[in-house]
N, C-alpha and C positions, 0 to 999 in steps of 0.2 A: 669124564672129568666131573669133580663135585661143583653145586654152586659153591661153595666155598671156595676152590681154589679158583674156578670162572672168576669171580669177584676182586681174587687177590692182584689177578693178573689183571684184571680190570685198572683199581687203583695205581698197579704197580707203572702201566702205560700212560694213565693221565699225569702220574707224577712227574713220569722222566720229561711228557711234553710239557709242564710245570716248571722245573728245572732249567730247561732247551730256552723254555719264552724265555724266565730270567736272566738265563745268564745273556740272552742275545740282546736286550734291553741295558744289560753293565757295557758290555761293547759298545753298544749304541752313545749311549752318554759317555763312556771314556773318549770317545774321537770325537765329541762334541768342541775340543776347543784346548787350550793349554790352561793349566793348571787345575782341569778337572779329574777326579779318580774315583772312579766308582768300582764296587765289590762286591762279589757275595760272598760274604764271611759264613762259615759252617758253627751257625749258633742255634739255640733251640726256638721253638714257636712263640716264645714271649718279646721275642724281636722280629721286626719288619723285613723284608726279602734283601733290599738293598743299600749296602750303606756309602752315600756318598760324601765327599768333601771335596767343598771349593776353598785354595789357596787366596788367604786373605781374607775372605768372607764367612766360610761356617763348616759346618756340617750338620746331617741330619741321616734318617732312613725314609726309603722312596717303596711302598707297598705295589708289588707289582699285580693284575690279575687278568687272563689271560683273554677275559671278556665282560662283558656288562652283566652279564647272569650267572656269575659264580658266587658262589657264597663269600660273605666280607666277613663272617664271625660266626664259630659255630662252638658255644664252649658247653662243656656238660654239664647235668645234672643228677640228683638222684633224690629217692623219695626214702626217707631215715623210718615208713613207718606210720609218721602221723603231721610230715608235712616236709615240702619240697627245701631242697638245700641245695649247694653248690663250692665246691673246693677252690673256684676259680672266684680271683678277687679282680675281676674286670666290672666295667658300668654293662657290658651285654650279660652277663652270667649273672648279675643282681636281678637286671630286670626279667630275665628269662623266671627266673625262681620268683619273683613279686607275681607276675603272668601267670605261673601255675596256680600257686597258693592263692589268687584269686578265681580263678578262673571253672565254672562249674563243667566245662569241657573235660577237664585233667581231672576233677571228682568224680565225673560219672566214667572216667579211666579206669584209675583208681577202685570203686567201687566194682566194675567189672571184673576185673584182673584181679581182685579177689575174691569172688566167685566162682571163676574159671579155674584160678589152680587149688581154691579151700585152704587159702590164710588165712585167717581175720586179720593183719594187718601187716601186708605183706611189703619185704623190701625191696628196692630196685636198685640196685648198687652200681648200676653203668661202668663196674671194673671185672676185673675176673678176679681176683682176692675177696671179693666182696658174692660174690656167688656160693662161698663157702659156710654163709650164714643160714641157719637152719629156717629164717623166716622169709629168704631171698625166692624170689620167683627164677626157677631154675631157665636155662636159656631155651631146653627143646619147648616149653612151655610157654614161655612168652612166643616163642615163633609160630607155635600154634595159633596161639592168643590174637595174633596179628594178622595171618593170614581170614583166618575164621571173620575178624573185623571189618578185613576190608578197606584199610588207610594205618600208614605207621604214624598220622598224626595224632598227638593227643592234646594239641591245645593251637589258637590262633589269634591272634589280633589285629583286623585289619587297618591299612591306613595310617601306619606308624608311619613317623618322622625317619624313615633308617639313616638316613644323610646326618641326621646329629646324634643318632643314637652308634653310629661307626666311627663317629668324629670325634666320640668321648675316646671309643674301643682304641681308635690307633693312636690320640694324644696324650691318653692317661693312663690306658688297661693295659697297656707293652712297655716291657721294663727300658727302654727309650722309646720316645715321640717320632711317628714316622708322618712328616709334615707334608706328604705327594704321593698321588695315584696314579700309575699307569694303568689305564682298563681297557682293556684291547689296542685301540687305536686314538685312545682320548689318554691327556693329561691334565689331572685338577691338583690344586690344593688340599688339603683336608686340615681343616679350621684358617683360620686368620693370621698363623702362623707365619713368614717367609721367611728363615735363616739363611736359606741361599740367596736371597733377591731377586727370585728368578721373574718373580711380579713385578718389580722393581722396575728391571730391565725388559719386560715387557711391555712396559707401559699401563700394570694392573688389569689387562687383558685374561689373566689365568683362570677360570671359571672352579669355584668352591665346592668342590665335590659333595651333593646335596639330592633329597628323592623321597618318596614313599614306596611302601611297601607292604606285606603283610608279615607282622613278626610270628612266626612258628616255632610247635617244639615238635620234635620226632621220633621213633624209638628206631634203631637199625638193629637186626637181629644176624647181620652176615658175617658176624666176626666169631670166635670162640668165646664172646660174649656180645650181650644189646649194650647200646652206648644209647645214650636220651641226648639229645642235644638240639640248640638250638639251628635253627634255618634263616639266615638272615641276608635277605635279598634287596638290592632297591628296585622297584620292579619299574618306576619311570625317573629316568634320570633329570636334576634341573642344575644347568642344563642339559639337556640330552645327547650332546657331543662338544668339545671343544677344536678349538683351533689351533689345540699343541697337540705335541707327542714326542718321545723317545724311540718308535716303533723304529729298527732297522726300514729305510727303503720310504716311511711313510711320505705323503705330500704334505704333510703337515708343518708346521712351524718348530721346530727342534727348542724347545724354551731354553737349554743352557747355551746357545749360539750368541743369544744377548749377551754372553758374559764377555767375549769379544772384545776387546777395544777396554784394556783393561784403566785406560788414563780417562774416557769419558766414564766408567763402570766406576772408578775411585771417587769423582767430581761428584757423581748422583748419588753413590751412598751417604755422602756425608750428610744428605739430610736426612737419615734413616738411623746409622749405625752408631753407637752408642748415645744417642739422643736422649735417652734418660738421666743420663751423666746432669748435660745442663741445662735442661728443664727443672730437675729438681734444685739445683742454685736460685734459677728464677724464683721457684716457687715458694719458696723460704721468706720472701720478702713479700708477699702476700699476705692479706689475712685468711684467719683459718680455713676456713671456708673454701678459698680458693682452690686449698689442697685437694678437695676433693675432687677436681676437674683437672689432676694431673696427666689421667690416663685418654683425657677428652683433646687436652693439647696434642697426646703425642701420638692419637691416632690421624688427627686430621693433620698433622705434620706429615704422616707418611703418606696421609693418602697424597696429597702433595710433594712425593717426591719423583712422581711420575711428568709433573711438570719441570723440577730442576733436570731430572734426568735429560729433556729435549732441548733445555736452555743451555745444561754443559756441553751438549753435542754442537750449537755456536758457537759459542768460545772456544771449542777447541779446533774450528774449521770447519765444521760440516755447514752446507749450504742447503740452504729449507726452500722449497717450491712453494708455491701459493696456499695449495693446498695445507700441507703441513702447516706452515704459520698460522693458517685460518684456526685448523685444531688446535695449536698450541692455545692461541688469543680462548677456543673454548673452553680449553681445558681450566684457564686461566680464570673465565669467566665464570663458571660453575665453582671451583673452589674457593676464588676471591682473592681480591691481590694479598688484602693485607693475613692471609693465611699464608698464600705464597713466602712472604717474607718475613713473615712471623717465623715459617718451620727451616730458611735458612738462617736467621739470626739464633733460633734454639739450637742448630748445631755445633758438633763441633767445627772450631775455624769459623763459626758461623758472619764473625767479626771481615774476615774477608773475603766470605763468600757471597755475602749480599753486595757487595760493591760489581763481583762479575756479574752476576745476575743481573743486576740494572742494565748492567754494559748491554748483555746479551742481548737481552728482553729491548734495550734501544734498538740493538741493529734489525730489530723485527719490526719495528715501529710500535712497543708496545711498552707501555709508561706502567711499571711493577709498583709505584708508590701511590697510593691512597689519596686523593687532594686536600681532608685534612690533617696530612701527616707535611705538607710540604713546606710548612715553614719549624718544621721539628730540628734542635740540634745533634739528638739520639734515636733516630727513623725505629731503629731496630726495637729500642728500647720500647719507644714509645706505642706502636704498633701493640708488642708481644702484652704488655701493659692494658692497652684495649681491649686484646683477643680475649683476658680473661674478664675483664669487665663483661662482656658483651656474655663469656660462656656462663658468668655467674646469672645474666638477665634469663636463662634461658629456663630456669626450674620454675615450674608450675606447682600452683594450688587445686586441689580437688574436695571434691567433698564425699566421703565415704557414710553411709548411712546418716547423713547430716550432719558428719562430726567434720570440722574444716583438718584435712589433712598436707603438710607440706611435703611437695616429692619433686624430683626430676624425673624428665621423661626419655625414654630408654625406646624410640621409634626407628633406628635401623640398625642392618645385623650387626655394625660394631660396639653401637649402646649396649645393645641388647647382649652382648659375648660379656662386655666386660662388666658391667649389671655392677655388684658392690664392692666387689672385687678386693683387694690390699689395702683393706682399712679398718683403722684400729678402733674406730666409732661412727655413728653416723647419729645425724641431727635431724635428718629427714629419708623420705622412703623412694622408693623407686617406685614406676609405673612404665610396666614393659607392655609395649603397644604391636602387637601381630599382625601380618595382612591376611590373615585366614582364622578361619575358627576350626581349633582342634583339640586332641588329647596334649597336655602340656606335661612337660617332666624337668622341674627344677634340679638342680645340686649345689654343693657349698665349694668348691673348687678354690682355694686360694679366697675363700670370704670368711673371714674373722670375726664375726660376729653374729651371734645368737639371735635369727630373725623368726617371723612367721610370715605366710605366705595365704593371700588370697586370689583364687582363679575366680574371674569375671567371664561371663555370656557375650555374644555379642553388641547386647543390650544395656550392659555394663552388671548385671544380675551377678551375685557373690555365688559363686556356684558349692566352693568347699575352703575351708580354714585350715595349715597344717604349721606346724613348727618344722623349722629347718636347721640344723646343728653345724655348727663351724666346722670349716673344712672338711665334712662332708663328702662322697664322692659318691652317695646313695641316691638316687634322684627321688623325689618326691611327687604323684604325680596329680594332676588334676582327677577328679571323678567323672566329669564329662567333657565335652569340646568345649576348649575356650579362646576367648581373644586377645583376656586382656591377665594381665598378672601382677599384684600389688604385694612389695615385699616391704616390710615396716619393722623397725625394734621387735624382739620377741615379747608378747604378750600385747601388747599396741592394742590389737582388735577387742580381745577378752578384756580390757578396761576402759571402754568405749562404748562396748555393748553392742559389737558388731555382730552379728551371724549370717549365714547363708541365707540368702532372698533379699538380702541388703542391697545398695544399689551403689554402683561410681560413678560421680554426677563431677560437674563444674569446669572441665575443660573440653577441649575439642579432640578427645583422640581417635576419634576416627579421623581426621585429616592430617592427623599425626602418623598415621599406618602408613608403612613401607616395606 
């Protein structure tokens, strides 16, 4: 038997147990509960493995993989010649080809492999139509080329972010968004995304599928042609396992079971599901300004719907042990009353949903209103009114190479996701605050506006200047590890007289880092 056919029957075995995991995973989530349906629809690779739909609540696709060490994204490449390219319009196939074309790894490749077969400037076509070019490096020859080498690596990056560099791949690089990972025996989110609510009715418990790793490209030469592709692993998972799963049999917590109990499941969406509706009424009566802190409102609304979630399960009869009420009182305590009922009053029905909630939160012995909101005629009103006062107090001044800069500060991961997001102007800059120093990679994602971008040192040290173009979907990346990242109107810094070794002085953001 050839290695070639060895090989075929190789892949041909992983797929079927590929297939086997999947589809035992759609069983699994179908008998999770009534009115869920999950499938696997016979579509091509630019769709996610599973598509499910919850009655009433959503749908999405759910990326299955059959263990922590299997590749999340391997898309090809090819070298046209006199520099790296890529057919695939995903965020992994960009950076893979930005990796090469910098990388003096994949030059001194390059350089060899033309040597070896006597190009001068030889192609690499990673198809089999593309082998028919008379300056293509024929396939016996690269397998030569490869073996003689010694590694079918030709480039590497260690220490990538792969947890958001997968989280572009499956929210933006797949012609629908697949918003959940089953990996082996753990289930995450991937991104901030929850259409189904399955965080929701978790209790926000769902751990956000996140990691490092080293980004690699590779040449395979076992086919009746070499395919170049990338290698993308997370090689430590954060966190490194969760408390859900899909898995048939597992002991883990089955996350669509929450969906259960579909009159408490209706109560707790309401401060989640179309909440954009009447936030943006609110916000209209605002001044300008204001607006910009629409997306601020309506993420700590949600994050606050994991407290309605336990206060409709009272009103609807569920009886709380010591215990429970303690957490709730915490949960309450940490988010804040008047958030609490700020993101029931922004709902819809929110007019009579604050009145259960009181009820509720009494029968707990715990007082939901603010004490200077208690002599208020319009609680709700008055409250949501505050909320934004207090979020307009929240943007800070800095000083950029001595020049006084005004920005808001972007210190945890939902700042930081939704950075400038849906707006048609800004007035002032962001300053995104990291708990690590690394390599950073920006994009325009849903951001309208023509900005540039400075990566900061730990030190607050301007490490590189670049421009970033509206919407976007190219990441832009830092030159070295960074912490901090300042994005400002395009041209800001170049009429300032900013450059690299500049400094970002005048707030506290290192106690800002989360």
């Amino acid at each position: 038997m050839s290695l070639l056919q060895k090989y075929i029957r190789t892949i041909l075995r992983e797929s079927k147990a590929s297939d086997a995991f999947e589809f035992s995973i759609a069983d699994s989530i179908n008998t999770s509960g009534p009115g869920v349906v999950a499938s696997r629809p016979t579509v091509g690779t630019q769709y996610s493995d599973i598509y499910v739909e919850v009655e009433g609540v959503g749908a999405t696709w759910v990326e299955v993989k059959m263990s922590h060490s299997d590749n999340l994204s391997n898309p090809r490449v090819f070298y046209n010649g006199s520099a790296w390219d890529t057919t695939y319009e995903t965020p992994t196939a960009k950076y893979a080809v930005s990796l090469l074309n910098a990388s003096s790894e994949a030059s001194t490749f390059i350089r060899e492999i033309s040597e070896f077969s006597g190009i001068t400037s030889p192609i690499l076509p990673t198809t089999l139509g593309g082998l028919k070019n008379p300056d293509a490096v024929p396939l016996e020859i690269m397998r030569e080329f490869v073996e003689e080498r010694g590694t079918r690596y030709i480039a590497t990056e260690k220490d990538v972010d792969i947890g958001a560099l997968v989280t572009q791949h499956y929210t933006v690089g797949k012609a629908a968004p697949a918003d959940y990972m089953q990996a082996g025996d753990d289930f995450y989110l991937i991104g901030s995304s929850d259409p189904l609510s399955l965080n929701v009715v978790n209790d926000g418990a769902i751990p956000m599928l996140g990691g490092t790793g080293d980004f690699k490209i590779r040449v395979s030469t076992r086919s009746k042609f070499y395919e170049i592709q990338a290698e993308i692993k997370i090689r430590e998972f954060t966190p490194p396992t969760s408390r859900f799963s899909v898995l048939d049999g597992s002991s883990k917590i089955n996350p669509f079971s929450g969906l259960n109990g579909t009159g408490v499941l209706r109560e707790s969406l309401l401060l989640e599901q179309k909440m954009i509706e009447k936030v943006g009424g609110w916000i209209k009566s605002f001044p300008g300004k204001a607006k910009e802190f629409f997306y601020d409102l309506k993420q700590e609304a949600e994050e606050s719907a994991a407290v309605g979630m336990n206060l409709a399960k009272v009103f609807h009869g569920y009886e709380m042990n010591s215990a429970e009420v303690n957490f709730v009182k915490d949960q309450i305590a940490d988010i804040g009353k008047g958030t609490v009922v700020a993101a029931a009053a922004l709902a819809p029905g929110g007019s009579l949903l604050v009145p259960f909630l009181m009820k509720a939160a009494g029968k707990l012995g715990i007082d939901l209103v603010p004490s200077s909101f208690k002599n208020k005629e319009n609680i709700e009103e008055a409250i949501i009114r505050e909320h934004v006062r207090t979020l307009l107090q929240q943007a800070g001044s800095i000083y950029v190479g001595g020049v006084l800069a005004d920005v808001d500060i972007a210190n945890t991961p939902s700042t930081r996701q939704t950075g400038l997001m849906h707006r048609d102007a800004i007035d002032r800059g962001m300053l995104f605050c990291f708990p690590d120093c690394r390599r950073r990679s920006f994009w325009m994602k849903n951001t309208h506006v023509p900005l540039s971008i400075a990566y900061a040192d730990e030190a607050g040290v301007i490490i590189n200047i670049e421009d970033l173009q509206p919407d976007s979907l190219e990441g832009v990346r830092s030159s070295e590890p960074a912490t901090y990242a300042l994005e400002m109107n395009k041209g800001w810094f170049e009429k300032n007289g900013i450059r690299p070794g500049d400094k970002i002085e005048g707030y506290n953001v290192r106690k800002s880092r989360s």
